[in-house]
C-alpha positions in Angstrom: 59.8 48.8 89.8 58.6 51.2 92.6 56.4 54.5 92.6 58.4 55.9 95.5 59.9 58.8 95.1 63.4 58.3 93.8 66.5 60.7 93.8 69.3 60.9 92.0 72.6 62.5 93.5 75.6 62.5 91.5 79.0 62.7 93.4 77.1 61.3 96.4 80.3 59.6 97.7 81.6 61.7 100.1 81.5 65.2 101.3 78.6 67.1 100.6 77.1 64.8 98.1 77.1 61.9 101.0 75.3 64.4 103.3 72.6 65.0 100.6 72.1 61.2 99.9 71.7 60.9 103.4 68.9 63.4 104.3 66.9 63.1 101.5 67.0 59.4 102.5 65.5 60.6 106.0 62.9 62.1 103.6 61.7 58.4 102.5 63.7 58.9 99.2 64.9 56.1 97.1 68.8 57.3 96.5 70.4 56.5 94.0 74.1 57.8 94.4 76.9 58.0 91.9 80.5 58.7 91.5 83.9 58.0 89.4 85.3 55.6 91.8 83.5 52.4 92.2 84.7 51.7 95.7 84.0 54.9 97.4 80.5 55.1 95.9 80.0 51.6 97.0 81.2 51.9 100.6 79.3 55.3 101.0 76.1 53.4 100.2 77.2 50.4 102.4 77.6 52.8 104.8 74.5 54.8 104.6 72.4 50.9 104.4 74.4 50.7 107.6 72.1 53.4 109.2 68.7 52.0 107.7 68.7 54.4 105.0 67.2 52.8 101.1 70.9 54.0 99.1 72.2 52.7 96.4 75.3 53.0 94.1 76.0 53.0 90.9 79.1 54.6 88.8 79.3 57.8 86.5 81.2 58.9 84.7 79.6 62.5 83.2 82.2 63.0 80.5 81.1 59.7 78.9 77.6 59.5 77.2 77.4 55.5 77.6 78.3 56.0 81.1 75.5 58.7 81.5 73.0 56.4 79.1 73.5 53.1 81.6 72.9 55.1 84.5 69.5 56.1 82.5 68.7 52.7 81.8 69.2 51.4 85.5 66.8 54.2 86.9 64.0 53.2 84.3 64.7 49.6 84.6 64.7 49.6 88.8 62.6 52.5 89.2 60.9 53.7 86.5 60.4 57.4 87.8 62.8 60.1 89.4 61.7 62.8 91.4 65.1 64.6 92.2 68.0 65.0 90.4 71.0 66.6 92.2 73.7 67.9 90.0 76.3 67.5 93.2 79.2 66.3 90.5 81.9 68.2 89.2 85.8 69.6 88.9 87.7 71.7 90.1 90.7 71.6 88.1 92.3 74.9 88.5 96.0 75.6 89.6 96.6 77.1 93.3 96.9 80.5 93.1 100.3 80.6 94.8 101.1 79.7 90.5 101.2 83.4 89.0 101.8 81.7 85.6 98.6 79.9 86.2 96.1 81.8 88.1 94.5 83.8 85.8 92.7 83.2 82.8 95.1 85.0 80.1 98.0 82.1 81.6 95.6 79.1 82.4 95.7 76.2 80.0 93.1 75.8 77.8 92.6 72.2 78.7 91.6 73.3 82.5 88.7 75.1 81.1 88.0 72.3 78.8 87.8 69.7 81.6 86.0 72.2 83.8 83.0 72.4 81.0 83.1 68.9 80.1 82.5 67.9 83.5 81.0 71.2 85.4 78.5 72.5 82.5 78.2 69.8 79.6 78.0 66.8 82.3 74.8 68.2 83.7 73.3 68.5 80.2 74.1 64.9 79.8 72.6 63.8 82.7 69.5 66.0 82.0 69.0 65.2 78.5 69.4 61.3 79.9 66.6 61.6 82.8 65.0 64.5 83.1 62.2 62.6 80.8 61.9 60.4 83.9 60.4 63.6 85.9 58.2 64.7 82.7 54.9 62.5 83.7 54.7 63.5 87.5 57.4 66.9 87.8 60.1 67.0 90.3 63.1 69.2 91.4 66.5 70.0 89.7 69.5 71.4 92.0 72.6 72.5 90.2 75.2 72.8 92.6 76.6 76.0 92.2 79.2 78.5 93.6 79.4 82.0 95.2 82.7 81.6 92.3 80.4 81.9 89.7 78.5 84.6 90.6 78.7 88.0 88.3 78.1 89.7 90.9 81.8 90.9 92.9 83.5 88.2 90.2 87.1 88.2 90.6 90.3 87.3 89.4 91.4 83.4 90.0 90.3 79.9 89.1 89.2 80.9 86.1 87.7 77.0 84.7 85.8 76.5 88.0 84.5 80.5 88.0 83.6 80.5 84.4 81.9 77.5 83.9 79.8 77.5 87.3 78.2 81.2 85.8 77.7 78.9 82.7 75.9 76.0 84.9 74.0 79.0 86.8 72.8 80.1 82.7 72.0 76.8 82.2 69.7 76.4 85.4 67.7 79.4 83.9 67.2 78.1 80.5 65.9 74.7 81.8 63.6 76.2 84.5 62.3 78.2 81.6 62.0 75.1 79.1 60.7 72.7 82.2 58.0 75.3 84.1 55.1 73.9 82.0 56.4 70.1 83.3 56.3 71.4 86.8 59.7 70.7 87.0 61.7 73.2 89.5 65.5 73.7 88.4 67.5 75.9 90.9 71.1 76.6 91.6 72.2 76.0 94.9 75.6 77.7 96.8 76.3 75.3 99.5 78.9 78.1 100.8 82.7 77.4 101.8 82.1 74.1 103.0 84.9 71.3 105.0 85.2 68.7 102.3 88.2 67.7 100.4 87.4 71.0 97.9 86.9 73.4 101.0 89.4 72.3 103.4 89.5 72.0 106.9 89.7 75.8 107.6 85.9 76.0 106.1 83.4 76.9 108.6 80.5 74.9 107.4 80.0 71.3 107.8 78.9 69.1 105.2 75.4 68.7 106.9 74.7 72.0 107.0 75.8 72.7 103.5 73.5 69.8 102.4 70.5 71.6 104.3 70.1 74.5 101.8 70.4 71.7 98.6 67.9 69.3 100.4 65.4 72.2 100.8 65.6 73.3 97.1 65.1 69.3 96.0 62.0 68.9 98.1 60.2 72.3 96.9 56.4 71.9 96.2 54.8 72.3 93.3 54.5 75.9 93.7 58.1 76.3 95.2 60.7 79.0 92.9 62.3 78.0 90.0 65.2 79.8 87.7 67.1 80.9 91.1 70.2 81.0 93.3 69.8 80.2 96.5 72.0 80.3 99.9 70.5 78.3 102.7 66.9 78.7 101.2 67.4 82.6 100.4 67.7 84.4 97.2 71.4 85.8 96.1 72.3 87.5 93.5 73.2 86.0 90.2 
C-alpha cells in the first residue's frame, strides 16, 4: 500500500484512454488502467512499463457490478487511496447513418439505447459508487469523457444512444459535482473533440495526444480548480 497519488482510467487500452494513462503517468501518477479485453489492457500496460512509466492493468467490465466491485477491492487492497478517476469507457453502438431505417431515434432499436446507458451513463455510476469513497479522505478529480454529440446546444438528428446518453453522462457530472463540492472532489465533463482512434477514424484531425491534453488538465485541477463543467481543451463550452 502506497500514498502516491493514484489514477484510475477506464478504457485505457488504446486510443485516447492509452494517451491519458500515459501523461498522467509523466505526472508521477500511479495508473491503474482498465478495459474488456484482457490482452489489449495488458499489452498497453506492458507497453507503457516499456517506457518507464508506473501502469498497471486490470479488467472491467462496467455493465457487471462484481466486475466493478473487484476492481474496487484491488485499488483499496494495492493502493488504498485514488486521486483520479477517468471515466474514458464507453459505447458507441449506434448504426451508420447511411441505414435510414436506423439513424434516427423513432427507427433505432431500443436495445442500442439500452447498451449505450448501461455502459455510457449507468457504468460511470458504478464505478463512482465503487471508488469515489476512495477520494472522500483527501479529494481528487473526476473526468467524464464526454461528447460535442451530447451537447443541447445545436443537437441534431443521428446516433441517437451515443447523443442521448452522453447529455445524460454531462447531467450526471452536475449532480455529483454538486453532491462531492463539500469533499473537494472536482467532477467535470471533458470533449476530447473528433479525435483519430478507432471511434474517430482516420480522417479526424486530432491525435490522441492532443485529445488526452484537455482530459489530463481537468484530472490534475487544484483544489480550487472548476467543477460542474464542460470543457474543450481547458475552456468552457456550452452544455
Amino acid at each position: 500500500m502506497t500514498a502516491e497519488r493514484t489514477a484510475l482510467v477506464t478504457g485505457g487500452c488504446r486510443g485516447i484512454g492509452v494517451e491519458v494513462a500515459r501523461q498522467l503517468a509523466r505526472k508521477d501518477y500511479r495508473v491503474v488502467i482498465t478495459s474488456r479485453d484482457g490482452l489489449a489492457g495488458k499489452a498497453a500496460a506492458d507497453k507503457l512499463r516499456s517506457e518507464g512509466l508506473a501502469v498497471s492493468h486490470q479488467p472491467l467490465e462496467l455493465t457487471r457490478q462484481e466486475s466493478v466491485r473487484r476492481l474496487a477491492a484491488y485499488l483499496a487492497e494495492h493502493f488504498g487511496r485514488l486521486d483520479v478517476l477517468v471515466n474514458n469507457a464507453g459505447d458507441f453502438v449506434d448504426p451508420d447513418l447511411d441505414d435510414p431505417r436506423q439513424a434516427n431515434v423513432l427507427q433505432a432499436p431500443l436495445s442500442h439505447l439500452q447498451d449505450s446507458f448501461d455502459t455510457n451513463v449507468l457504468g460511470t455510476v458504478r464505478i463512482c459508487q465503487a471508488v469515489v469513497p476512495m477520494m472522500r479522505p483527501h479529494g481528487g478529480c473526476i473526468v467524464n469523457v464526454s461528447s460535442g454529440y451530447g451537447q443541447l446546444t445545436g443537437m441534431r438528428a443521428g446516433f441517437p444512444g451515443y447523443r442521448i446518453s452522453k447529455t445524460a453522462l454531462n447531467a450526471l457530472t452536475r449532480v455529483l459535482a454538486a453532491e462531492l463540492e463539500a469533499d473537494e472532489i472536482r467532477v467535470n465533463s471533458v470533449d476530447p473533440g473528433w479525435t483519430r482512434t478507432r471511434m474517430g477514424g482516420q480522417n479526424a484531425p486530432r491525435s490522441a495526444a492532443e485529445a488526452a491534453a484537455g482530459i489530463v488538465w481537468a484530472a490534475t485541477l487544484p483544489t480550487d480548480g472548476p467543477t460542474g463543467g464542460f470543457f474543450r481543451d481547458g475552456t468552457a463550452i456550452p452544455w
